[in-house]
BALUM-454165 format. One line per 10 residues: number of its first residue (from 1); for each residue x, y, z of N, C-alpha, C. Coordinates in nm, 3 decimals. Layout:
<nodes>
NUM	X,Y,Z,X,Y,Z,X,Y,Z  ...
</nodes>
This chain:
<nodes>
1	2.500,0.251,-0.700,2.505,0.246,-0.555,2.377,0.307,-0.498  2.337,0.285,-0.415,2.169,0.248,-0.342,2.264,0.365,-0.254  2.152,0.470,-0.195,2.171,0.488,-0.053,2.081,0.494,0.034  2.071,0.495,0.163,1.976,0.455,0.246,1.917,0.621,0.270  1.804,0.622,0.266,1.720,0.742,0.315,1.605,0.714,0.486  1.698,0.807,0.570,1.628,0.813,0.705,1.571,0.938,0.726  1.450,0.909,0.758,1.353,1.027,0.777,1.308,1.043,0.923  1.371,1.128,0.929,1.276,1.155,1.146,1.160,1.245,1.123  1.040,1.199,1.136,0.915,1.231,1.154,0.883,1.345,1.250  0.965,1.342,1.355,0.921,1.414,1.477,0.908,1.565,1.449
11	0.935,1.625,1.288,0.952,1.745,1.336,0.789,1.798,1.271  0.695,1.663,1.284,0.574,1.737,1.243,0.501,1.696,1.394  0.546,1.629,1.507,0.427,1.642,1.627,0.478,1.795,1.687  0.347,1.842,1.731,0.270,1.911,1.775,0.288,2.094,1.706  0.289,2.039,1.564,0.330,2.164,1.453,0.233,2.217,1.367  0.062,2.102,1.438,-0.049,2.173,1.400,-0.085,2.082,1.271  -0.008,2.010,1.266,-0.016,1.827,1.122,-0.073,1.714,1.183  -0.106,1.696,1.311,-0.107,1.601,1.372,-0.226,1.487,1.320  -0.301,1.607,1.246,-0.417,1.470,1.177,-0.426,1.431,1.078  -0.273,1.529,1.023,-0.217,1.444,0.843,-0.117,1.343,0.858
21	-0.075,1.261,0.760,-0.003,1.159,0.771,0.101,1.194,0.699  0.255,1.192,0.751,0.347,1.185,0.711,0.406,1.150,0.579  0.465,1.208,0.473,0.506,1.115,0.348,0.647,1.208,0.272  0.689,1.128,0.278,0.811,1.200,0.156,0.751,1.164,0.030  0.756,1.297,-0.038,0.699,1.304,-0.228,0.786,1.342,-0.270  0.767,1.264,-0.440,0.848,1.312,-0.550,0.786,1.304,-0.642  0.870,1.383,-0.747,0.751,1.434,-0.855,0.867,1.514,-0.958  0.918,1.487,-1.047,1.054,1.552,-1.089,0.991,1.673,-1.137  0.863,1.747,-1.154,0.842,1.859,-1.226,0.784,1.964,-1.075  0.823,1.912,-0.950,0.735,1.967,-0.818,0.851,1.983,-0.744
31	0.871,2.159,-0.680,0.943,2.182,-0.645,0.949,2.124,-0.458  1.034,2.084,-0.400,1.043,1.989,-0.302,1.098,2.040,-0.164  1.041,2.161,-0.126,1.101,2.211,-0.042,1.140,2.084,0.088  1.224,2.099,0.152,1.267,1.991,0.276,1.318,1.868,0.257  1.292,1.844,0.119,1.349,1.735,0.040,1.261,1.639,0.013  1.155,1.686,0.042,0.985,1.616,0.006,0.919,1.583,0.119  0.977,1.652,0.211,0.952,1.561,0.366,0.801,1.661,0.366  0.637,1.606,0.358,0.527,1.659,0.351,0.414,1.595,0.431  0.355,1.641,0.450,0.229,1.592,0.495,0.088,1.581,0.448  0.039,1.486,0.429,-0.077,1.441,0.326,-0.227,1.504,0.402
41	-0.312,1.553,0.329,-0.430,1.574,0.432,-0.507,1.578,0.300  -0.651,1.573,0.374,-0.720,1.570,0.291,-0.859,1.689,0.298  -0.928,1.755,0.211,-1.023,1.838,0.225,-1.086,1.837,0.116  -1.278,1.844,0.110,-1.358,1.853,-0.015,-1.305,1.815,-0.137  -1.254,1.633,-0.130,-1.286,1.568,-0.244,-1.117,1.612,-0.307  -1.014,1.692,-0.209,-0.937,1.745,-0.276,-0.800,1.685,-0.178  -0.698,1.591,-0.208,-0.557,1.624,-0.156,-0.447,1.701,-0.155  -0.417,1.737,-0.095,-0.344,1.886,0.024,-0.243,1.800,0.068  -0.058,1.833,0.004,0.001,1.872,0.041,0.077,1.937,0.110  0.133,1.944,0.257,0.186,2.056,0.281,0.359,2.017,0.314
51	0.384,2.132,0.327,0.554,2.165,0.355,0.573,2.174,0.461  0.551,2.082,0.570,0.541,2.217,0.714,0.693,2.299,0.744  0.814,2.251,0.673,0.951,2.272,0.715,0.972,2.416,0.647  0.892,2.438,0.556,0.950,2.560,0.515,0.875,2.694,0.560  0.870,2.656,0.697,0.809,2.801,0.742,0.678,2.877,0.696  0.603,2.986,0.734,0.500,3.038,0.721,0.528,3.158,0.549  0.447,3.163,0.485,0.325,3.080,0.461,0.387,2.929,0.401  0.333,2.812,0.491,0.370,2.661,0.423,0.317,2.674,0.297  0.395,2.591,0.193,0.431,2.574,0.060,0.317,2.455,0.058  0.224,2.468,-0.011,0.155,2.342,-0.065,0.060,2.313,-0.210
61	0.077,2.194,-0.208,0.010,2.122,-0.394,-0.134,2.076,-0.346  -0.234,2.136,-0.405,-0.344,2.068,-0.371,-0.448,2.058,-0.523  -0.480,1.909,-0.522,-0.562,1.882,-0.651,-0.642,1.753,-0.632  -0.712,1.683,-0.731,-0.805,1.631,-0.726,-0.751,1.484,-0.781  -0.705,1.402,-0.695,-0.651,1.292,-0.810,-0.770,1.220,-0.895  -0.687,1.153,-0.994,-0.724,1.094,-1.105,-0.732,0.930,-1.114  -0.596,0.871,-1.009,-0.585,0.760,-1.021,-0.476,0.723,-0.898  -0.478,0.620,-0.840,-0.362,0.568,-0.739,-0.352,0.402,-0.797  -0.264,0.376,-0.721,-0.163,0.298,-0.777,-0.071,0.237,-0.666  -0.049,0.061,-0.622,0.025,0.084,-0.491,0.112,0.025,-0.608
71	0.248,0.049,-0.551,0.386,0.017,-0.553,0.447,-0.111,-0.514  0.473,-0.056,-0.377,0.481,-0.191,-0.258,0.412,-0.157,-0.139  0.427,-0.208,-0.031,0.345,-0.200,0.096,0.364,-0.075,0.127  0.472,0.028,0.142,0.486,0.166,0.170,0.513,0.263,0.069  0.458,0.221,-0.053,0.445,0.338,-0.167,0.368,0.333,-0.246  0.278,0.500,-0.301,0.206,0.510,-0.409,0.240,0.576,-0.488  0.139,0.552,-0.631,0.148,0.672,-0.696,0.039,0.719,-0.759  0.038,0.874,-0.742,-0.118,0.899,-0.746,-0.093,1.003,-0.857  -0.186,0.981,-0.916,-0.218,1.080,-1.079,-0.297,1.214,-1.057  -0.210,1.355,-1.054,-0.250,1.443,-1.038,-0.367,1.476,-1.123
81	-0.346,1.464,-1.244,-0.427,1.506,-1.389,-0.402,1.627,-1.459  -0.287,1.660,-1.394,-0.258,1.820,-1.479,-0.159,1.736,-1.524  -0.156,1.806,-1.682,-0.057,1.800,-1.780,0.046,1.868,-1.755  0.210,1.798,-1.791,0.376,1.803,-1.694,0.379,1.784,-1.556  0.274,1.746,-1.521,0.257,1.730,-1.406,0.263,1.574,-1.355  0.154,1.511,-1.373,0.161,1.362,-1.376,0.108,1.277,-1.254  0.205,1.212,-1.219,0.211,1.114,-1.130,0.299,1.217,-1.041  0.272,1.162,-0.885,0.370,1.172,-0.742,0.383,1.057,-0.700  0.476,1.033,-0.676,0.491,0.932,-0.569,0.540,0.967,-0.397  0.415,0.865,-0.377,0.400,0.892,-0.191,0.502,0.801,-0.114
91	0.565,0.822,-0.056,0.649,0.698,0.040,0.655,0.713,0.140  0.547,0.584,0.221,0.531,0.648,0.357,0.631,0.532,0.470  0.617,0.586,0.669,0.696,0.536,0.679,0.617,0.373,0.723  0.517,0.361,0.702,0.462,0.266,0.742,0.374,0.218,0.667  0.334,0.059,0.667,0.210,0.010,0.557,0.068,0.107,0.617  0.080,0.071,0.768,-0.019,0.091,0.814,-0.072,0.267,0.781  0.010,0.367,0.700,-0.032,0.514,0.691,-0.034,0.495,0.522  -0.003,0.415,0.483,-0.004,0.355,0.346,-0.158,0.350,0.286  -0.199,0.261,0.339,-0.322,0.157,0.317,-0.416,0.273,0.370  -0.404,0.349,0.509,-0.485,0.437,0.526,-0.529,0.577,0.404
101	-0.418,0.653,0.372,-0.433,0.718,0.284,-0.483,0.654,0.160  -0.431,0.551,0.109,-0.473,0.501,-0.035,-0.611,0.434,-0.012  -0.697,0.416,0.131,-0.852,0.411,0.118,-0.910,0.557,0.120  -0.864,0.671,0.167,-0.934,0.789,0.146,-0.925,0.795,-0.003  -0.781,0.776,-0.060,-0.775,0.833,-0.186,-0.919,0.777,-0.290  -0.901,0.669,-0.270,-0.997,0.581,-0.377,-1.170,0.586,-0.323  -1.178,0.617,-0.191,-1.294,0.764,-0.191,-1.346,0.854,-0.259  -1.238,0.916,-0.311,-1.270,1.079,-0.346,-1.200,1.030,-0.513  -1.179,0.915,-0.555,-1.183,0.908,-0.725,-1.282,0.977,-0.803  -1.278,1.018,-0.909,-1.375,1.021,-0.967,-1.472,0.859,-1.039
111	-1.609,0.891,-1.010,-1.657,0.765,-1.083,-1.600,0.636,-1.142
</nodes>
């Protein structure tokens, strides 16, 4: 049995995220505060994670991917490169924040 997952976005406007893009992550070895509900950003060649739901100091994963990967129109999966670590998968709520992130990502690849 399938169940449907609804995500209300709203609780990242005006929470200081406004120029990261929305994504629920999973990652079975990454602990998931909010239930993955995160926000993607990016800084020096490096993607940044954050938690904004779990309060100060926000909880975040930040590393250098290795590799992306689309799914379907609203999901990736991007290769951390740490060992037990792996792959995340991104699921966003739109192609259009999709396609945006997965052109920064393949930016900042290595070679």
């Amino acid at each position: 049995m399938k169940r449907l997952l609804v995500i209300d976005w709203r609780w990242m406007s005006g929470s200081g995220f406004d120029g990261q893009v929305p994504v629920l992550v999973h990652q079975r070895m990454l602990i998931q505060p909010g239930g993955g509900k995160a926000a993607v950003g990016f800084d020096n060649g490096k993607i940044i994670i954050t938690y904004p739901t779990t309060g100060p100091p926000n909880t975040r994963t930040i590393f250098r991917p290795k590799e992306v990967q689309r799914i379907d129109p609203v999901t990736l999966k991007v290769n951390s490169g740490f060992l037990d670590f792996g792959w995340l998968t991104f699921k966003f709520e739109s192609e259009e924040d999709s396609v945006k992130v997965e052109l920064k990502i393949r930016e900042i690849l290595p070679g």
